[in-house]
C-alpha positions in Angstrom: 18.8 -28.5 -14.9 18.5 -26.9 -11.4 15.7 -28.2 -9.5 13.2 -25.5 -8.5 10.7 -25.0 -5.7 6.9 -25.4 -4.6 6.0 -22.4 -3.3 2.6 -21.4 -1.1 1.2 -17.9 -1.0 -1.7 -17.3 1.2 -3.5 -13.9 -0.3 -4.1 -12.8 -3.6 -4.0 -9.0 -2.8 -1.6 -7.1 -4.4 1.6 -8.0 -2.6 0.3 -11.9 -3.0 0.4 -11.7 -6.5 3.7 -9.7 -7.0 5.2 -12.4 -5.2 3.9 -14.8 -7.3 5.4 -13.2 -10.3 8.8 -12.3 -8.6 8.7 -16.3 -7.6 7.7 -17.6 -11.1 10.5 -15.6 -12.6 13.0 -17.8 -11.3 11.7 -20.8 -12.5 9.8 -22.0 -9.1 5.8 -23.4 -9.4 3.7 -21.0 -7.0 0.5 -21.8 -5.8 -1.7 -18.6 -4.8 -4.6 -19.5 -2.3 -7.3 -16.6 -1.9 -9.9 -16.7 0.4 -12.2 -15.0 -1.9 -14.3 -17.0 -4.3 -12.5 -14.7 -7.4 -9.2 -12.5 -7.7 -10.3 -8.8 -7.2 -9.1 -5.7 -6.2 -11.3 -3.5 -3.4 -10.6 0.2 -3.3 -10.1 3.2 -5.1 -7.2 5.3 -5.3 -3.6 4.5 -4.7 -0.8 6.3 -4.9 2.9 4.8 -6.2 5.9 6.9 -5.6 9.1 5.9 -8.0 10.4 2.9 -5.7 6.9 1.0 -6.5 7.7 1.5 -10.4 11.1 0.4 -10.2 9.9 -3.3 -8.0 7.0 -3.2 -11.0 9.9 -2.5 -14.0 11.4 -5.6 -11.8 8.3 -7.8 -12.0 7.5 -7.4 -15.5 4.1 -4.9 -14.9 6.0 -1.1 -15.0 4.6 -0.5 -18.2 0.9 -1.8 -18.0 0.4 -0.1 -15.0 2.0 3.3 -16.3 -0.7 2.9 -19.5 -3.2 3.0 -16.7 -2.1 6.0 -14.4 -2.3 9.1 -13.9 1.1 11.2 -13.6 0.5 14.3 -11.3 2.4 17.1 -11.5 2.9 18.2 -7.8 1.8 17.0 -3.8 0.5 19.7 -2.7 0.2 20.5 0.9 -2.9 23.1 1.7 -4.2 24.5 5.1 -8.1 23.3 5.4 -9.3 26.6 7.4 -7.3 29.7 5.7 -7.2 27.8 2.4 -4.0 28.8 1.6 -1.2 27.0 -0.2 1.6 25.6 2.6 4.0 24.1 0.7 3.7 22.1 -2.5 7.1 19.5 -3.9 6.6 19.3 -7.9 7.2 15.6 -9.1 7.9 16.5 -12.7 11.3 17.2 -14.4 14.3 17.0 -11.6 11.9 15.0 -9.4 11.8 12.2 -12.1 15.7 12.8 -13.0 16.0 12.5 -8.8 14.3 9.4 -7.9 14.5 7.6 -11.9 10.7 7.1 -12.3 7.4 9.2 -11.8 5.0 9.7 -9.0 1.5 8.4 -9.8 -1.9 7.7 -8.8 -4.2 5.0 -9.7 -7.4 3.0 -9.1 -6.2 0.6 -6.9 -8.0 -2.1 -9.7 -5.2 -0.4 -12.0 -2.7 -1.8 -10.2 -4.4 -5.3 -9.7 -4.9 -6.2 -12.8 -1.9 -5.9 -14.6 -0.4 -8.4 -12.0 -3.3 -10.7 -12.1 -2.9 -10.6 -16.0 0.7 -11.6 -15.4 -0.3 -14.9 -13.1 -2.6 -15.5 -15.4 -0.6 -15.8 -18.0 2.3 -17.7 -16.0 2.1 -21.4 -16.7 4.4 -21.5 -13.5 1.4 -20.1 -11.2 -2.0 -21.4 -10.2 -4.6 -19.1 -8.5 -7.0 -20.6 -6.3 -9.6 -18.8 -5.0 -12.1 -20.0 -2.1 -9.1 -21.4 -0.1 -8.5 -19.2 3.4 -5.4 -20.6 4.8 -6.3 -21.0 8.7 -2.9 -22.7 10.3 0.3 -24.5 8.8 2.6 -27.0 10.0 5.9 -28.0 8.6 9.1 -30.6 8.8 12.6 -30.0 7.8 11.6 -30.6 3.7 8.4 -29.1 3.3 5.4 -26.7 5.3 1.7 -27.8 4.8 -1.2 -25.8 4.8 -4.9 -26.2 6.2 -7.6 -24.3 4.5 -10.8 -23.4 6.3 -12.6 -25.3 3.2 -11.0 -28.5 4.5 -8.2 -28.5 1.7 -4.4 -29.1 2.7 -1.4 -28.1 0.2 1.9 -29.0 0.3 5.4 -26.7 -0.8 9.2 -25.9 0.0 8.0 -23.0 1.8 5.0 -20.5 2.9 4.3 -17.1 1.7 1.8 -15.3 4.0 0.8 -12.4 2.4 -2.9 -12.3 3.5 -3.5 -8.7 5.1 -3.4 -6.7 8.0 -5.2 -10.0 9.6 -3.3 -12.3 8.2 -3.9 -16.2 9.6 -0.5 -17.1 8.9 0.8 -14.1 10.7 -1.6 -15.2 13.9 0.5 -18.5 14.2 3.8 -17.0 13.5 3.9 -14.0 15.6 0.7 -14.3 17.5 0.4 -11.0 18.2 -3.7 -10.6 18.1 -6.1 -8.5 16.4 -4.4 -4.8 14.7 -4.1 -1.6 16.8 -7.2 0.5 16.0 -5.8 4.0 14.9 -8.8 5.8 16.2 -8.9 7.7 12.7 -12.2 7.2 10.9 -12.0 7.7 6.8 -14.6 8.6 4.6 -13.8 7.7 1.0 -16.0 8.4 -2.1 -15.4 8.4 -5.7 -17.2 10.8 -8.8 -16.9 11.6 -12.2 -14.2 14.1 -12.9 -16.9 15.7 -15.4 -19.1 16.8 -12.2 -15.9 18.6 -10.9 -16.0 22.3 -11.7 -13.4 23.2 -14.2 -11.2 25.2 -11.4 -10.7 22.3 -9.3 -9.3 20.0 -11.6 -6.2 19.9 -10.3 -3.7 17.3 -11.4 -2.5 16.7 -7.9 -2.9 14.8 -4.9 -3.9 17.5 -2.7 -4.0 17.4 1.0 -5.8 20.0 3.0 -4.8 19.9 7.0 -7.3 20.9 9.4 -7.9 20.8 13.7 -8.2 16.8 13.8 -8.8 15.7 10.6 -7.5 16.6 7.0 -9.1 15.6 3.2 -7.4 14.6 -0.2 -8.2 14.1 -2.9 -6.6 13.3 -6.7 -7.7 12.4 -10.3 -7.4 8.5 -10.8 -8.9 5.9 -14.1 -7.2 8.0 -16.2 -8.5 11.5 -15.0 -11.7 10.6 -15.7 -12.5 10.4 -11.6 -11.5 12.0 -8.5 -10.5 10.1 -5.2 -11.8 12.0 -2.2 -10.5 10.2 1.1 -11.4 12.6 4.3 -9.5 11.5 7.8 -10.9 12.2 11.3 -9.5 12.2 14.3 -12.4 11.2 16.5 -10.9 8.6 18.6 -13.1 5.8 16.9 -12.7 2.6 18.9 -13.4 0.1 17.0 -12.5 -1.2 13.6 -15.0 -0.8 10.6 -14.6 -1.8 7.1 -16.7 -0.3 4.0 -19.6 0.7 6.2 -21.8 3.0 4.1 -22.5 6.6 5.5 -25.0 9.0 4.6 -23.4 12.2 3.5 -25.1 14.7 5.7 -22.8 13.0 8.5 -19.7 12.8 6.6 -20.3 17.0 5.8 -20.6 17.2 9.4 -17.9 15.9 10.3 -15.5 18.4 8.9 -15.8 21.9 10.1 -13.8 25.1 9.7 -12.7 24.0 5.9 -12.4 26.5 3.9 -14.7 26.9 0.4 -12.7 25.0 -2.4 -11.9 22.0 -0.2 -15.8 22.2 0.7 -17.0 22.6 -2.5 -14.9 19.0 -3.6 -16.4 17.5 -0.3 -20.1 18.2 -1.0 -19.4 16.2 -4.0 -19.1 13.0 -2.6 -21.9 9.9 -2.5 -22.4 6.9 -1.6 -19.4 7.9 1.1 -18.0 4.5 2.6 -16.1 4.5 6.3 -13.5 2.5 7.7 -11.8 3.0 11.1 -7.7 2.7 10.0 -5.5 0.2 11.9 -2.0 -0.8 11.8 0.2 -3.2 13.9 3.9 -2.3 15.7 6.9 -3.4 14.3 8.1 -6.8 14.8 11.5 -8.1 14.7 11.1 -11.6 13.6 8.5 -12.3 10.7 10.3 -16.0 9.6 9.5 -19.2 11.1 11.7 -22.0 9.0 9.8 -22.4 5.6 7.4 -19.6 6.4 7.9 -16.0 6.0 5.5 -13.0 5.9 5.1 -10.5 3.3 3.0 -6.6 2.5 0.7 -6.1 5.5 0.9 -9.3 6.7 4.3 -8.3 8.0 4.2 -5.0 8.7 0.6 -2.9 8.1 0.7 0.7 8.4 -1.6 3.6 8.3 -2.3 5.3 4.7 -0.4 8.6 5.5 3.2 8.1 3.5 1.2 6.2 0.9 3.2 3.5 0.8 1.4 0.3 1.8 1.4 -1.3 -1.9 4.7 0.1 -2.5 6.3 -1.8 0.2 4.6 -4.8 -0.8 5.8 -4.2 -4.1 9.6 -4.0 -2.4 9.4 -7.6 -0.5 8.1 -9.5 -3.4 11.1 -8.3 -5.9 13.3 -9.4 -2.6 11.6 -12.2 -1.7 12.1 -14.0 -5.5 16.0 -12.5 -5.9 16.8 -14.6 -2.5 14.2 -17.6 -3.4 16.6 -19.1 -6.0 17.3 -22.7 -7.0 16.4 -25.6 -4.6 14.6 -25.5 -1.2 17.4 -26.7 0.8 18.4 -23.6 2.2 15.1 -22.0 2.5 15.1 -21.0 6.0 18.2 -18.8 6.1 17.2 -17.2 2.6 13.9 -16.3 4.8 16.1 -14.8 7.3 17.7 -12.9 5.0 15.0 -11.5 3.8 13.4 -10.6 6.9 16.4 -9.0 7.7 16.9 -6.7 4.5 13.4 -5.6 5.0 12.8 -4.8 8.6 14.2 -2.0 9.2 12.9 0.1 6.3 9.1 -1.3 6.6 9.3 -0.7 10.5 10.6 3.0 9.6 7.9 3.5 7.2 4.9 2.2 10.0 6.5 4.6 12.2 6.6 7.9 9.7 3.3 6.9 8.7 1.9 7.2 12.2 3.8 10.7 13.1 2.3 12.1 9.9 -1.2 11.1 10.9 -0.6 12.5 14.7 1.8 15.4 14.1 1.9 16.9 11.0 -1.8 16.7 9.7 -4.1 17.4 12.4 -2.7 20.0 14.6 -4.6 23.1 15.2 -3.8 26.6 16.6 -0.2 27.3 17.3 0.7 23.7 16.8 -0.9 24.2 13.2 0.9 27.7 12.5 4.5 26.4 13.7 4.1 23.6 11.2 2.6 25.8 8.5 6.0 28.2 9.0 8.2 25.1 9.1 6.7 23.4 5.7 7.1 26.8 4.1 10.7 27.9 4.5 11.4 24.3 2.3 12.2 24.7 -0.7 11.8 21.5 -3.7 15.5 20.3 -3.2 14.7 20.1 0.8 11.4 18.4 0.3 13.6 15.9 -2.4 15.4 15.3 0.2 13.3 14.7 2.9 11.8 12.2 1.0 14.8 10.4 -0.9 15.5 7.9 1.6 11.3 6.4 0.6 11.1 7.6 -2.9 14.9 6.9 -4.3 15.2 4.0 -2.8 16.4 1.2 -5.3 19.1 -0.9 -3.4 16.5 -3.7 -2.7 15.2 -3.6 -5.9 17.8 -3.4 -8.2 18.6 -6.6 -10.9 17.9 -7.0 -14.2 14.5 -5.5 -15.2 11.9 -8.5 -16.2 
């Protein structure tokens, strides 16, 4: 029998656990150290275009987390201060022929749990909680980790999948703390029942204003909506799930027109967080130790692609991670390689979209308003098939 692997995985986020699935598949023993005292999923809404179901079909999960989504019907693309319709791509029929699988939206605890079900299950995986990897060190055979509780663990290789500030990813590329966006989001969720009935819309709906634009979609099943408003204000610092009273967060977004305001007023208990990503990086390997998700490559929310990405490396990460641990280093390589030039186009697009195409106003905003509307569905497919159709890194035998 072929001798399989000991594999570390710092983070039990999303990506963290995929991995752990993708790794147990073939065989290997994963250990999954979270710095958290349990395994939970923060957030609200999420949004998972057809390459994130086909890594999920991959991993085992497509299914659970399809009986837990919501399937929307169009993206629809509005401008905030005439409050007219720009341009809208419907994700039904030849969208789904197109690109093989539906586009979605879900509670981001929607996602999370049918891959925590899946470790749990695994007799391959063990989830740890309380363990926040600080540094590792490793030999020719093996990398060790050092946990900030005092703990060490041993494996064939290293896994750092532990966020946007990822330790591991401090060590191994050292390239300090995130680049603050200067985009401050305001994100509440409500009761789809306190929604008047002419703005259900079964969407995700973007409306694009001077310095700042608002979406919003159903997710838990419809029985919620998401509201995420964006502004530009040139925040300097980072904040995480500060609270903020909604009188400010209504002041903060002027000229929008009445529906959008209407969903807006409806928010409480808004929460803020100043956005940050990082700049592509070339290298994200270091012998045994390879990073994975937003570890390796964080980007702003504005493709919607974070979790799908994630998704991506861990289906890639186990299909190269096979058999022994002799050759682990240059199956890290390879893996870096296949990945790095997709993620680091996605970071990019993510950051245009934010800058260019959401927040322009006057004649900036009316060129782009002409330029969305003369595309038609098969030119929006288009524009989107190298993200959405991709399945060349996922592809293999479905789980």
């Amino acid at each position: 029998m072929e001798e399989t692997m000991r594999i570390l995985v710092a983070g039990g986020g999303i990506g963290g656990l995929a991995t752990a699935i993708s790794l147990a598949a073939q065989g290997h023993r994963v250990t999954v150290l979270e710095r958290r005292d349990d395994f939970a999923e923060l957030g609200a809404g999420i949004q998972l275009g057809p390459n994130a179901f086909h890594a999920l079909d991959r991993l085992g999960a497509g299914q659970a987390v399809r009986d837990r989504a919501v399937f929307i019907d169009e993206l629809r693309f509005m401008d905030a201060t005439t409050g007219r319709q720009v341009v809208r791509m419907p994700l039904t029929g030849p969208y789904r022929e197109r690109f093989g699988n539906p586009y979605a939206v879900v509670h981001r605890g929607d996602l999370y749990q049918p891959l925590l079900d899946a470790c749990r299950a695994s007799d391959a995986v063990e989830l740890v909680p309380g363990q926040s990897v600080v540094r590792y060190e490793q030999t020719e055979d093996e990398v060790t980790v050092h946990t900030a509780a005092g703990s060490t663990f041993t494996g064939d290789a290293l896994i750092g999948a532990d966020g946007i500030r990822s330790s591991v990813r401090g060590q191994l590329v050292g390239d300090g703390e995130p680049r603050v966006s200067g985009h401050t989001i305001y994100r509440s969720v409500i009761p789809m029942e306190r929604v008047p009935e002419e703005l259900r819309w079964n969407s995700v709906t973007l409306w694009a204003g001077p310095k700042w634009h608002f979406v919003h979609y159903p997710i838990g099943g419809g029985r919620f909506l998401n509201l995420a408003a964006t502004r530009d204000d040139a925040a300097p610092d980072a904040l995480v799930g500060v609270p903020a009273a909604r009188d400010h967060v209504l002041a903060e977004f002027p000229e929008m027109s009445d529906a959008a305001r209407r969903l807006l007023e409806l928010g409480e208990e808004w929460k803020t967080w100043v956005l940050c990503d990082r700049d592509p990086v070339e290298n994200w390997t270091d012998g045994r130790v390879a990073l994975l998700g937003d570890a390796a490559h964080p980007m702003l929310q504005y493709a919607a692609q974070g979790a799908c990405m994630a998704l991506e490396d861990a289906v890639v990460i186990g299909d190269l991670l096979v058999g022994d641990g002799q050759d682990v280093p240059a199956r890290l390589e390879k893996y870096n390689a296949q990945r790095r030039d997709r993620t680091a186009k996605t970071q990019l697009v993510a950051r245009e979209m934010g800058s260019q195409l959401y927040h322009p106003a006057g004649e900036r905003a009316a060129a782009r308003n002409d330029m969305l509307s003369a595309l038609g569905a098969e030119d929006l497919y288009d524009k989107v098939s190298w993200l959405h159709g991709a399945r060349d890194s996922v592809e293999g035998e479905v789980r």
